[in-house]
N, C-alpha and C positions, 0 to 999 in steps of 0.2 A: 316354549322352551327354545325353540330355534332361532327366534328374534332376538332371544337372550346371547347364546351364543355367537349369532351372525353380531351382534355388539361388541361382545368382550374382545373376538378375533380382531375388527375393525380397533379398537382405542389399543388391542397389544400391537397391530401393525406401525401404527403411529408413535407410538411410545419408542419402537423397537428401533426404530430407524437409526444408524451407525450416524453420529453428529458429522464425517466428510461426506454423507452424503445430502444435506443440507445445505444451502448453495445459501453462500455468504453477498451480502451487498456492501458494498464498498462506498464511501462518502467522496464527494469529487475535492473537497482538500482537507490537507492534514500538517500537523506543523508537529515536526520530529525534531529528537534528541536522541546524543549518539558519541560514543568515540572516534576521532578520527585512528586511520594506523599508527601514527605517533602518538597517543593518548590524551590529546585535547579535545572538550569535550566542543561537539558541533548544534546547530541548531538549523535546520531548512525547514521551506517548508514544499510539499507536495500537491501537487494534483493530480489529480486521473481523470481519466476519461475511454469513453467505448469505443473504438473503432469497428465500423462496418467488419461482419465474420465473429466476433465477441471476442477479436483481442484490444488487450488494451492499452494507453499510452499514458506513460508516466512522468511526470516531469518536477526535477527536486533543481530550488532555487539554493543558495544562498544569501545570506547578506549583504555578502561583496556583488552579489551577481554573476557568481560562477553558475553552466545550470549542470544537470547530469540529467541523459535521457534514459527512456526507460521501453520496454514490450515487455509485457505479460500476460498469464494465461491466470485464472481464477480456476481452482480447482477445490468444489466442495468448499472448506471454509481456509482452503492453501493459495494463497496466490506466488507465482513462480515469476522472475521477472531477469530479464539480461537488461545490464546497463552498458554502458558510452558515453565517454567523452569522447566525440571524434576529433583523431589523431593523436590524442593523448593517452585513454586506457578502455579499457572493458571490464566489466565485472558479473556477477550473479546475487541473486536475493532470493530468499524467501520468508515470506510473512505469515503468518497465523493471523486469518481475523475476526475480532471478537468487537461485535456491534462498532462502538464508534472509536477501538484502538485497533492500533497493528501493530503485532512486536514481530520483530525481525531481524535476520542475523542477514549478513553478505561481507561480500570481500570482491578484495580487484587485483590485475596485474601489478600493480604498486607494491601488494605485498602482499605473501602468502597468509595470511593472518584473519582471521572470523572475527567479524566484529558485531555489537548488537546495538540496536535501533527501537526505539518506541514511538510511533506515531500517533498521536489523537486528534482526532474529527474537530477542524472548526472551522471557525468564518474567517476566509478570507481579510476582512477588515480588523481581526485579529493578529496579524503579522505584524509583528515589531521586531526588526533585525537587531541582532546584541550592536550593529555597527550604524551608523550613520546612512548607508548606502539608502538609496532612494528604491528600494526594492519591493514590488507588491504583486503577487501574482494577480491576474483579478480573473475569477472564475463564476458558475452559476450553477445551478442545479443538474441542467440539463448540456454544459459544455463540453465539445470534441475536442481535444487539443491537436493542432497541428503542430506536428513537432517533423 
């Protein structure tokens, strides 16, 4: 009877478990869609990666080859992240991540304004820019981005 018990306790512990305490993984690129503040719709794409201490660095291309940098913290399945363009702006994000998307709202000094963003997990050799520009992130499983 106590073997029985020492079970049931053990599968309701793991059942029980609050989903942000759940530690989310993260895919190293992603190819998002989004509004900008003036309501055109955008397309980059993203990478991550780990830096030594477990934060991490993020880095969103466009087409034209503008980039926007990124730090953030992974928290359960929240990742939290400041952006920069330097000398230009600063912003904030946060994402929800659910296996191979990310949905996520931010905004920047440009404009007081919340905007929202879907990101899904792919290959790199998947990037086609809506524009001509010669733009390709190239990344790997295991890549640190210095940014």
């Amino acid at each position: 009877m106590k073997k029985w018990l020492w079970i049931v306790a053990m599968v309701a512990a793991l059942v029980c478990v609050p989903e942000a305490a759940k530690k989310a993984t993260l895919r190293p690129f992603y190819l998002c869609e989004g509004k900008n503040l003036d309501g055109r719709t955008y397309q980059v794409a993203l990478q991550t990666g780990v830096v030594e201490g477990g934060a991490l660095h993020l880095l969103w291309t466009s087409a034209s080859g503008a980039r926007l940098l990124g730090l953030g913290i992974l928290d359960g399945d929240r990742l939290v992240v400041g952006l920069l363009v330097p000398d230009v702006l600063f912003g904030v994000a946060t994402y929800t991540v659910k296996d191979t998307m990310l949905e996520g709202r931010w905004t920047t000094t440009q404009g007081p304004v919340v905007q929202s963003e879907v990101c899904k997990a792919a290959n790199p050799d998947e990037w086609k820019p809506p524009s001509a520009a010669p733009v390709r992130p190239h990344v790997g499983p295991n890549t640190t981005l210095q940014v």
